[in-house]
N, C-alpha and C positions, 0 to 999 in steps of 0.2 A: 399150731396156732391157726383159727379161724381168719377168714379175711373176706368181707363185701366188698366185691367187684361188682361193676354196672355190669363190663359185659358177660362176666362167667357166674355170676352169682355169687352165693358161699362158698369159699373152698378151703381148704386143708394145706398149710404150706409147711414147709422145716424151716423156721428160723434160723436155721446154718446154711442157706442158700440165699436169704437176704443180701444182695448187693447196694454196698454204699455208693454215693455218689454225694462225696463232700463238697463239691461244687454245683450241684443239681444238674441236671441239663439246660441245654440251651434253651432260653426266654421260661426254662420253669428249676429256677434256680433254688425256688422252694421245698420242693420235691428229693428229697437226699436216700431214699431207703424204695429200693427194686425188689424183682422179684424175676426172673423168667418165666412165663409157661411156655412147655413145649404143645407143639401139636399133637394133637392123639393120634393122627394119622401120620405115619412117618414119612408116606411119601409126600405129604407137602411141608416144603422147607422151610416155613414162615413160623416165626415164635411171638411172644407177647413179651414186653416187658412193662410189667402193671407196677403201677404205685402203690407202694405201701400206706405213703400218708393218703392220698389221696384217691379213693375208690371208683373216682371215675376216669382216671389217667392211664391210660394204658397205649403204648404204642407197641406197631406192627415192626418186627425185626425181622433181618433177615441173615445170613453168614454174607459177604459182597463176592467171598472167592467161588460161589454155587456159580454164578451168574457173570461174571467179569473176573474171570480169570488171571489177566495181567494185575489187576490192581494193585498195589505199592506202593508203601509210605513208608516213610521212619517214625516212630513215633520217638516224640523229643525225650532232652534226655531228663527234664524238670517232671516230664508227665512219670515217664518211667521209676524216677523216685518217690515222686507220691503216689504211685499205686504200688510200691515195694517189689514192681518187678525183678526178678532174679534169673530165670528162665522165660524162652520163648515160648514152652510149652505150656505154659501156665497163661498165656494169654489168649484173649478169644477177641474177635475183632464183628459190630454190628453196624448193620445201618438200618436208619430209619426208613419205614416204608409208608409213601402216601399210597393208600389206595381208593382210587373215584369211582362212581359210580360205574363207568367201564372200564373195567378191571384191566382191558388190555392197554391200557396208558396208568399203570400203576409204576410208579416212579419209587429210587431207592436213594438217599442223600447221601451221596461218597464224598461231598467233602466236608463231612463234620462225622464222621465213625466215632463209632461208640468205643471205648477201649476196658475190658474188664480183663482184670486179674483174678483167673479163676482160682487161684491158692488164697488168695488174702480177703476176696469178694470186695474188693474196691475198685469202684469202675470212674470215666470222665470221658467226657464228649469232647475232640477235640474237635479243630478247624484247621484243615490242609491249606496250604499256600501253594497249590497245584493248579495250574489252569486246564488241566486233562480229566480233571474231576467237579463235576456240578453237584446241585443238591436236588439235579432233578436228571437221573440217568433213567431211562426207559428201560427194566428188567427182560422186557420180552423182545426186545430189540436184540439185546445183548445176549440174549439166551440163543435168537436165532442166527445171528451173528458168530457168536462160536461154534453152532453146528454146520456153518458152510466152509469154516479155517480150516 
């Protein structure tokens, strides 16, 4: 399947890697059908997750354990049935990444992770009730912060 993106162009996706998202994301509730792209370069850990319906939707992901190591949550047990989780290993955990014009105050939102079931391709945003988690965590803080632990 073809697909226009603003920011990659035309591209070439498998519609067996479409992830749902029955509940859209947060404030784009519209939006139910994803996509991942990886980076072409493997050493930067940052991914897309572009909209399907929409070609100009596309946010910056990232894994939160690359960066913040301790991070932990439960995910509830209502999300867990509606993404048909069965196994741990089937699930992949993201966050949103803001990135401003200077890159080294690029921020990552741990307390609203993205939670995809990568067996079923059904994903949902939730919202932690953690006060150890913002939605504005500094990656390169944190990055250097686990290289002095």
């Amino acid at each position: 399947m073809k697909l226009n993106t603003k920011h990659f162009g035309e591209i070439e996706i498998d519609e067996n890697r479409i992830i749902t998202f029955p509940d859209g994301l947060l404030a784009f509730e519209n939006n139910k059908k994803f996509i991942i792209i990886d980076n072409p370069d493997q050493e930067i850990p940052f991914q897309w997750l572009q909209s399907i319906d929409d070609p100009d939707l596309a946010f910056v992901i990232i894994n939160p354990f690359i960066f913040k190591k301790d991070y932990e949550f439960d995910i509830p047990k209502a999300v867990v049935k509606k993404l048909e989780i069965q196994e741990e290993k089937d699930v992949a955990v993201y966050s949103i990444v803001v990135v401003p014009d200077d890159i080294t105050k690029m921020t990552a939102n741990l307390s609203g992770p993205v939670i995809i079931n990568t067996k079923s391709k059904i994903g949902k945003q939730i919202v932690l009730e953690d006060s150890r988690y913002s939605t504005k965590h500094y990656i390169l803080e944190e990055l250097k912060q686990g290289q002095v632990e």
